[in-house]
C-alpha positions as CSV (number, residue, x, y, z in Angstrom):
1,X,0.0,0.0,0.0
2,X,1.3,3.2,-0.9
3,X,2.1,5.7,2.3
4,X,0.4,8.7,1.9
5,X,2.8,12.1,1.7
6,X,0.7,14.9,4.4
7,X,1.3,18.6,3.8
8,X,0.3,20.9,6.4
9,X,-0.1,24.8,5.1
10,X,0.0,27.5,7.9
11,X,-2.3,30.6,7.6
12,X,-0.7,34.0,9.2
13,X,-3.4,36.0,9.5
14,X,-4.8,39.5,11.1
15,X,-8.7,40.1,11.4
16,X,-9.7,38.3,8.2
17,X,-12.2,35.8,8.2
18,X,-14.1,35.3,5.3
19,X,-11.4,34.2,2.5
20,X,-9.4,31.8,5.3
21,X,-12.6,30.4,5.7
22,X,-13.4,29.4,2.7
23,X,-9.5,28.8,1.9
24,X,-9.8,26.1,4.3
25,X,-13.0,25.1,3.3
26,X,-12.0,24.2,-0.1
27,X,-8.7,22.2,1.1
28,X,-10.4,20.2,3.4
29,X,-12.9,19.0,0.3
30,X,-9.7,18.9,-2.1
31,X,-8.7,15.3,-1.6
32,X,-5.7,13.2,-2.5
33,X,-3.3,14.4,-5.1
34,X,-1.5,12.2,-6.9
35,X,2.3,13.3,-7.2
36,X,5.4,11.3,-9.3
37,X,5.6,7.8,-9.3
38,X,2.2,7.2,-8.4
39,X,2.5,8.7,-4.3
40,X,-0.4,10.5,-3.1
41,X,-0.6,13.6,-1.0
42,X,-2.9,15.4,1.3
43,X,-3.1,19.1,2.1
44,X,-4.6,20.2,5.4
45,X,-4.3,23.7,7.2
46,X,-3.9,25.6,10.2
47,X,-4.3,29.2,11.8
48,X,-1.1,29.8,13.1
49,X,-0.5,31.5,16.4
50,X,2.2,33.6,17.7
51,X,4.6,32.5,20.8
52,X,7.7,32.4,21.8
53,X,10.2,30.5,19.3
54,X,13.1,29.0,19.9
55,X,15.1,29.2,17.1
56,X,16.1,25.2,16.6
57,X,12.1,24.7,17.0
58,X,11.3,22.7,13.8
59,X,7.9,24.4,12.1
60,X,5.3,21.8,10.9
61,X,4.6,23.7,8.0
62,X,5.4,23.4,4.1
63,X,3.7,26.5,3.6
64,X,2.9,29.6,5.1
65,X,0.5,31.7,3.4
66,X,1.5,35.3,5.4
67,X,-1.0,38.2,5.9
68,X,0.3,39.4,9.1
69,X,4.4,40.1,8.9
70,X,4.6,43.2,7.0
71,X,3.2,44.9,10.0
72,X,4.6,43.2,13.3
73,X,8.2,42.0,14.0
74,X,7.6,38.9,16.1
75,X,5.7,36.8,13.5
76,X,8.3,38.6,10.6
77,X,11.5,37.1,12.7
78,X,9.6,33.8,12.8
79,X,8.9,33.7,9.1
80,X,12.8,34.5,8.6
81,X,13.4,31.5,10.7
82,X,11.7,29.0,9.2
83,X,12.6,30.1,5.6
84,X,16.6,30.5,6.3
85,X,16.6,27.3,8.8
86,X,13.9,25.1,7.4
87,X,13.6,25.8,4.1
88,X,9.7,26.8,4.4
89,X,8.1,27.9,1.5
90,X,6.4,31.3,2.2
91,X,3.8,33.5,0.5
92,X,5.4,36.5,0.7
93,X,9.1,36.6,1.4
94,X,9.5,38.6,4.7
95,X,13.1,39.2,3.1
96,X,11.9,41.5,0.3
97,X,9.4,43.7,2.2
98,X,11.8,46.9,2.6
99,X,11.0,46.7,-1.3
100,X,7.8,46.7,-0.5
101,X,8.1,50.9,0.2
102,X,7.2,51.4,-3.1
103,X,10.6,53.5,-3.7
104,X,12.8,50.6,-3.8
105,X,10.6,49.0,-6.6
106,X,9.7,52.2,-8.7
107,X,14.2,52.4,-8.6
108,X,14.2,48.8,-10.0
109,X,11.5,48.9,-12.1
110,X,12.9,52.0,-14.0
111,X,15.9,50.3,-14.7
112,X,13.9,47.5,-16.2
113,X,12.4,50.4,-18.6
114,X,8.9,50.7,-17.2
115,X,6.7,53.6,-17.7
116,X,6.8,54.7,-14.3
117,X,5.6,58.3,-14.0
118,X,8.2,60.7,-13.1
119,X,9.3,60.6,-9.5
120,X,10.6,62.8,-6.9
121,X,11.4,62.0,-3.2
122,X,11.3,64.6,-0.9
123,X,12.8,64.8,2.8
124,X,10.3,64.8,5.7
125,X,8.7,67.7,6.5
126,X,9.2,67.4,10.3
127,X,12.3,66.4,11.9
128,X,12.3,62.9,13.0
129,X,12.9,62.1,17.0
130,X,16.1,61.5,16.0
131,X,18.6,62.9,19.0
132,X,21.0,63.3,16.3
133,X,19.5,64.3,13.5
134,X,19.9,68.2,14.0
135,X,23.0,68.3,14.3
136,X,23.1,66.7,11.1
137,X,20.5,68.2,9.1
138,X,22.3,71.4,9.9
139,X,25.7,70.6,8.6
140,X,24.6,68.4,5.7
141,X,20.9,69.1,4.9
142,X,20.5,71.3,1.4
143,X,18.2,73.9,1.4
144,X,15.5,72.6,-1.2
145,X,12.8,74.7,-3.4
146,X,9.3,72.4,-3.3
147,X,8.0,74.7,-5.8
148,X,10.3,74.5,-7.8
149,X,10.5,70.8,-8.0
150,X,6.8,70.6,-8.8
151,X,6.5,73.0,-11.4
152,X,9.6,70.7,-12.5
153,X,7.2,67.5,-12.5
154,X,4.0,69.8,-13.9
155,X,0.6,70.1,-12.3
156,X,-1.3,68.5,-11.4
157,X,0.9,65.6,-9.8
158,X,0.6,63.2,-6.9
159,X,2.0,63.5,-3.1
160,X,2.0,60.3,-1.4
161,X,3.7,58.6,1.3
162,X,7.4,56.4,-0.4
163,X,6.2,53.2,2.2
164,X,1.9,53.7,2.1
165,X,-0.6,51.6,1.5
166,X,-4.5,51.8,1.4
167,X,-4.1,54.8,0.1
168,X,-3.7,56.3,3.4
169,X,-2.1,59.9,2.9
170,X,-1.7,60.0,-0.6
171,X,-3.1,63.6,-2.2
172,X,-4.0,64.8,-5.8
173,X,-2.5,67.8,-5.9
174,X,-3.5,71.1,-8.3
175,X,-1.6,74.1,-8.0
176,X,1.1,75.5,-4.8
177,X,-1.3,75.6,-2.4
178,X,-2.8,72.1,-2.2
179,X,1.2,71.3,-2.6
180,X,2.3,72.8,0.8
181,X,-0.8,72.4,2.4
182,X,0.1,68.0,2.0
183,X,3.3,68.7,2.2
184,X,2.7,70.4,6.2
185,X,0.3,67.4,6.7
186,X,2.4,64.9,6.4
187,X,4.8,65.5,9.5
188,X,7.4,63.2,9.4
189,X,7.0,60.9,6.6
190,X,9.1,60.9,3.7
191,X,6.7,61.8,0.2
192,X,7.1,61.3,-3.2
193,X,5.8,63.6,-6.1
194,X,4.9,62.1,-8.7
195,X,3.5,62.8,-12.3
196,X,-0.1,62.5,-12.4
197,X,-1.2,60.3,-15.2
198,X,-4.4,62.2,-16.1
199,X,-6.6,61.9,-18.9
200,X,-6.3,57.7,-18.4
201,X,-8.4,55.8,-20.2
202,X,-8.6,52.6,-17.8
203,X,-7.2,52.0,-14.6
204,X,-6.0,48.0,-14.4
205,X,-5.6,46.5,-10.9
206,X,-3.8,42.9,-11.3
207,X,-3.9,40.3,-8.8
208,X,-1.6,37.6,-8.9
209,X,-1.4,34.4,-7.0
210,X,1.5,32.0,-8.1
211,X,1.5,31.5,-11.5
212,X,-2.0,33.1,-11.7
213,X,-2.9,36.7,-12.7
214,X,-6.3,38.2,-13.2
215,X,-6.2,41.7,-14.4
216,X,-9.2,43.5,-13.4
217,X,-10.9,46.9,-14.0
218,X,-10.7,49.1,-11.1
219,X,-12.4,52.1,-10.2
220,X,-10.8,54.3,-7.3
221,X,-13.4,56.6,-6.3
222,X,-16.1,54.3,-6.0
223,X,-17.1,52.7,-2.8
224,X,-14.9,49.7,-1.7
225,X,-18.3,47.0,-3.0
226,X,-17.9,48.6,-6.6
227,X,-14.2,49.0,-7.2
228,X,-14.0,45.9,-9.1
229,X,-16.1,46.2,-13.0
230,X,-17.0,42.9,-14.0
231,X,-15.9,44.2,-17.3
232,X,-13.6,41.5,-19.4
233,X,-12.6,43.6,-22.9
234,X,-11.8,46.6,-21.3
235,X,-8.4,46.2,-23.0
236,X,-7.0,45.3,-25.8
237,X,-5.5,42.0,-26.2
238,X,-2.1,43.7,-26.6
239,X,-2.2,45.9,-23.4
240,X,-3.8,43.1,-21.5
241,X,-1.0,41.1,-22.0
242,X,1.3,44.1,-21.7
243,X,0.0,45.0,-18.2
244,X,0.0,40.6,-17.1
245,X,3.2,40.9,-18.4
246,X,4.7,43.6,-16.3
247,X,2.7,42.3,-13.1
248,X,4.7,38.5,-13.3
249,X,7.9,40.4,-14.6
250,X,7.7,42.2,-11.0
251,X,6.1,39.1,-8.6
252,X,9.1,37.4,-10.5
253,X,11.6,40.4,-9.3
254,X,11.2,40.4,-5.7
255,X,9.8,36.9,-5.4
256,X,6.6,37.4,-4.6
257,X,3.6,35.1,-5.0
258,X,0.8,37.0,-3.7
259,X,0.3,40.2,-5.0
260,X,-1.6,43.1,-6.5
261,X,-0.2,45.8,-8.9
262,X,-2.1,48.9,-9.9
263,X,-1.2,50.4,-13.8
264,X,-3.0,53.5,-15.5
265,X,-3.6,52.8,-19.1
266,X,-3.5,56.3,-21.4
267,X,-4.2,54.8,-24.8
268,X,-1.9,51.9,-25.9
269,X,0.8,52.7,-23.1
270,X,0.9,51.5,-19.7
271,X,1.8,53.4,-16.5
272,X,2.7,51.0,-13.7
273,X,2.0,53.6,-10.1
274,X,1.3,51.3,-7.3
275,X,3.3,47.3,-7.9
276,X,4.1,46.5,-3.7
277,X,1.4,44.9,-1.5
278,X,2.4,42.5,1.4
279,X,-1.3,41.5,2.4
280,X,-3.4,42.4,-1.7
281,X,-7.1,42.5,-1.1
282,X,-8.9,39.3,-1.3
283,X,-11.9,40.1,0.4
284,X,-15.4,38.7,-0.7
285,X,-16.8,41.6,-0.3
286,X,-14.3,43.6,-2.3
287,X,-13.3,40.9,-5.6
288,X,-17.2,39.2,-5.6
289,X,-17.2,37.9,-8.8
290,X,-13.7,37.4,-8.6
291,X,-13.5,35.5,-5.4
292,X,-14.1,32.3,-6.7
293,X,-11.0,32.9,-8.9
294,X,-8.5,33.8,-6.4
295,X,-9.4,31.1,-4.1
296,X,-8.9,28.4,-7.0
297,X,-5.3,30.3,-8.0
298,X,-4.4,30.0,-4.1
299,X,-5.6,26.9,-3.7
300,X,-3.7,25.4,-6.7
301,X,-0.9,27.3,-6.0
302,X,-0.1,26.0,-2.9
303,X,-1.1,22.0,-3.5
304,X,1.7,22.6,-6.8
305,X,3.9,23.7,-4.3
306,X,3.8,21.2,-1.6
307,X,3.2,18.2,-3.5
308,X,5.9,19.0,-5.8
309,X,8.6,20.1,-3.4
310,X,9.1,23.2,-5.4
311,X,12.1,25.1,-3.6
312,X,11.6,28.4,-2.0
313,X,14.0,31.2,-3.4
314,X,15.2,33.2,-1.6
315,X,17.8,35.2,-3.8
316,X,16.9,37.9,-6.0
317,X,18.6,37.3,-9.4
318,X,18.5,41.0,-10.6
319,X,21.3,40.9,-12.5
320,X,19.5,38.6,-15.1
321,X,17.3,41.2,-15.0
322,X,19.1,44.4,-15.5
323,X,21.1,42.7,-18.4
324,X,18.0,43.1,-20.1
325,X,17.1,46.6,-19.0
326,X,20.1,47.8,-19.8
327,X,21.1,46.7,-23.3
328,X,19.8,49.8,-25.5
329,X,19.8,47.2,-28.9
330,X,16.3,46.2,-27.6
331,X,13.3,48.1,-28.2
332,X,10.7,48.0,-25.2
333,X,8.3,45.2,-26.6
334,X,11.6,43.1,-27.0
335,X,12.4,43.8,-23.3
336,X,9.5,42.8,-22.2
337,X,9.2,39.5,-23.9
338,X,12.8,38.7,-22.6
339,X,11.3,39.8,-19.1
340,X,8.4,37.3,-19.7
341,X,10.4,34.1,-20.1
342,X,12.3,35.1,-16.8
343,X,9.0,35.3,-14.8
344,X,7.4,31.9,-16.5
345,X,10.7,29.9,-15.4
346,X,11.0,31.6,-12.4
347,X,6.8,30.5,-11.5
348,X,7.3,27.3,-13.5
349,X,4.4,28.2,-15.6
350,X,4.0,25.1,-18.3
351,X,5.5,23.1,-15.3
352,X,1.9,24.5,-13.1
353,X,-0.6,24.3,-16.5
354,X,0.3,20.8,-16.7
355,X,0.2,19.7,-12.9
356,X,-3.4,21.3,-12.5
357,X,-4.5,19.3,-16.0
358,X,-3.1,16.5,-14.7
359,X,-3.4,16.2,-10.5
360,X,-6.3,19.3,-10.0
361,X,-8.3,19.0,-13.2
362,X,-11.3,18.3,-10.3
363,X,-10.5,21.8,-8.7
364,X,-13.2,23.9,-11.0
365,X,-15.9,22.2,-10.4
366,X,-15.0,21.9,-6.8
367,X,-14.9,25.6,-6.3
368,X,-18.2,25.8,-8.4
369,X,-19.8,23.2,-6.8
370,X,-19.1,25.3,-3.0
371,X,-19.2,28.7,-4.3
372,X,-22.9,27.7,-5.2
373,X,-23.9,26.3,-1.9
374,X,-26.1,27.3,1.1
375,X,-22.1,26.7,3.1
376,X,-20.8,29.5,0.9
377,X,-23.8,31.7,1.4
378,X,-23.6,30.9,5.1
379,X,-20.4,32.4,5.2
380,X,-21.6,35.3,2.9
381,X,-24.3,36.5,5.5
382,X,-22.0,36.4,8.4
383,X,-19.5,38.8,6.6
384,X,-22.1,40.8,5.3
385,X,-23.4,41.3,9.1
386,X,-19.4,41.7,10.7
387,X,-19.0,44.6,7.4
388,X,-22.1,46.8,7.4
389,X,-24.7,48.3,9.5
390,X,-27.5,46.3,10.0
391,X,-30.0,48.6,8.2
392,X,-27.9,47.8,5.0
393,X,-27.3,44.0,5.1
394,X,-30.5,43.2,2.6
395,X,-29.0,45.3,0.1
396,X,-25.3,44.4,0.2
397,X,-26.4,40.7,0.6
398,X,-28.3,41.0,-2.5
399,X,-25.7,43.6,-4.1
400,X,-23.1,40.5,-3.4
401,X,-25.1,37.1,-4.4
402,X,-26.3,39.0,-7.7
403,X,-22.8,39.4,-8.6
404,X,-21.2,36.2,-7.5
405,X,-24.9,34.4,-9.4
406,X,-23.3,36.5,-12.2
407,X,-20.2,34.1,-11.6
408,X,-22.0,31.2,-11.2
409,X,-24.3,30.9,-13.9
410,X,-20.9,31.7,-16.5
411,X,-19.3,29.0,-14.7
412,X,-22.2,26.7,-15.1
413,X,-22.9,27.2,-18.7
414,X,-19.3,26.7,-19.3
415,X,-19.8,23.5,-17.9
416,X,-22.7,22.7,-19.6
417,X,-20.9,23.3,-23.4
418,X,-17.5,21.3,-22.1
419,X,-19.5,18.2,-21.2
């Protein structure tokens, strides 16, 4: 009889509940995967909780899929443990996450040849607490014109913080006055200016899971429910690969697995402004239709991991990377295509296509078969309830199952022509 191989997968999380749930949901109905020569595996999970560590401890985990690091150093030193000592495979690496400022990957991604907008950092406009750092602002801090170095960039631009997320402090800014009215807001933070990419036609948010990307159509100023168009040809074939491209070239980059990149789309070009996300939005009640796709990518993602033994890298091979940026013999199409084959190695794409044909052609159906039952609508009404007042749950529940229906019933008539 043939031993089965068990995997467990650790889950890392803050205050989410609704996509762990149904995370672990789906794992627990996956079933036993067949691997080489005929072994079969088993995936299982756990919530992981944070203790003291010591640092020969062996983790029982193949996997972690982290939410929680970026912000707190305990469960970020443990994550460093486990990957450097025990050869963990982790979901994002803790060891990239300075890049994850934003300022760090707009550098690298400039020398790739990316569209960034043009960007200025700025010091801080409060001093830091810092018992040294008058002493040497005076002797070694340049007097600087913010004025000037705007009208340099050309109104209107963007202020925003060089290591935000959520949005949080970032300002559209129109003439002088809004300029030093953010600039005296934001205290001690260090800001960027950046060119505003007005007069964008679309504005493409890309999540990635693995060897997965769904680029979706994204719309800022709405509400948080409707940010996410169910809209599939809003572009172009060409810029649609364009913009999955440069979202894998930079997962690829930094090695990381789970993430979301925002691009502004003016015409045919593409204008990458926001690539760095440690924890990317997976909510139900933010993707919706989507969130039956992202919990397939992750669930595929990490059974191909585990059951293959695929190594965790930990190395950043950049120079492979700015060979390419840097010859000037390539035009940029060329440069991205040569970009491209370095992200499918690195993610093992035709390796992945062929293990979920092969070991997880059931997965589809799986996810259809839960996403469409009272379970999943269970745990639809209790997020609803934790989200919103209760004098709007009717009309988010039935904002949300219209939309995931939507989902479903494409699903189901795919099903119906493939049989």
């Amino acid at each position: 009889m043939t031993e089965e191989t068990k995997h467990l997968v650790g889950l890392l999380l803050g205050t989410e509940e609704d996509w762990p749930t149904a995370f672990e949901t789906l794992v627990s109905r996956l079933g036993p995967i067949k691997g080489a020569g005929g072994a079969t595996h088993r995936v299982s999970t756990e919530r992981i909780t944070m203790e003291p560590f010591d640092l020969r401890d062996k983790p029982r985990y193949d996997l972690v899929v982290d939410r929680l690091a970026y912000w707190y150093y305990l469960p970020r030193e443990w994550l460093k443990k486990v990957a450097l000592m025990d050869d963990v495979y982790l979901l994002n690496s803790p060891f990239t996450f300075q890049s994850m400022e934003k300022h760090a990957a707009y550098c690298a991604m400039l020398r790739l040849g990316l569209k960034v907008p043009q960007t200025v950092l700025v010091p801080h406009k409060n001093p830091p607490d810092n018992a040294r750092f008058a002493y040497t602002a005076a002797k070694y801090n340049r007097p600087f014109d913010l004025d000037e170095i705007a009208e340099g960039i050309g109104y209107p631009l963007f202020m925003k913080p060089y290591d935000g997320g959520q949005w949080v402090g970032v300002s559209h800014i129109k003439d002088s006055r809004e300029l030093h009215r953010a600039y005296d807001e934001s205290g001690q933070r260090l800001m960027h200016l950046q060119a505003a990419v007005d007069g964008f036609d679309v504005f493409a948010r890309s999540l990635s899971i693995g060897a997965e990307t769904m680029v979706m159509h994204f719309r800022p100023d709405e509400p948080m429910h409707d940010r996410y168009a169910v809209d599939h040809g809003f572009l172009s074939d060409e810029v649609g690969e364009e913009v999955l491209t440069i979202s894998r070239l930079i997962n690829a980059f930094f090695r990381w697995e789970f993430n979301s990149c925002e691009t502004l789309v003016r015409g045919t070009e593409a204008h990458p402004i926001d690539y760095a996300n440690a924890s990317p939005d997976v909510a139900v009640t933010s993707l919706h239709y989507y969130f039956p796709w992202a919990m397939s990518a992750l669930l595929k993602w990490c059974a191909f991991c585990v059951v293959t033994g695929r190594r965790p890298r930990m190395d950043l091979d950049t120079r492979s990377y700015f060979e390419i940026g840097d010859r000037e013999d390539l035009s940029y199409g060329e440069k991205l295509a040569a970009y491209r084959e370095l992200a499918d190695e690195y993610f093992e794409v035709d390796r992945y296509r062929d293990f979920c044909d092969s070991r997880l052609a059931h997965v589809d159906e799986l996810v259809l078969d839960w996403i469409s039952s009272a379970d999943f609508d269970r745990l639809l009404v209790r997020t609803v309830r934790s989200t919103y007042p209760p004098h709007e749950h009717e009309r988010f529940l039935g904002h949300f199952r219209g939309l995931v229906g939507l989902w479903i019933s494409e699903r189901g008539a795919t099903a119906t022509l493939s049989e």
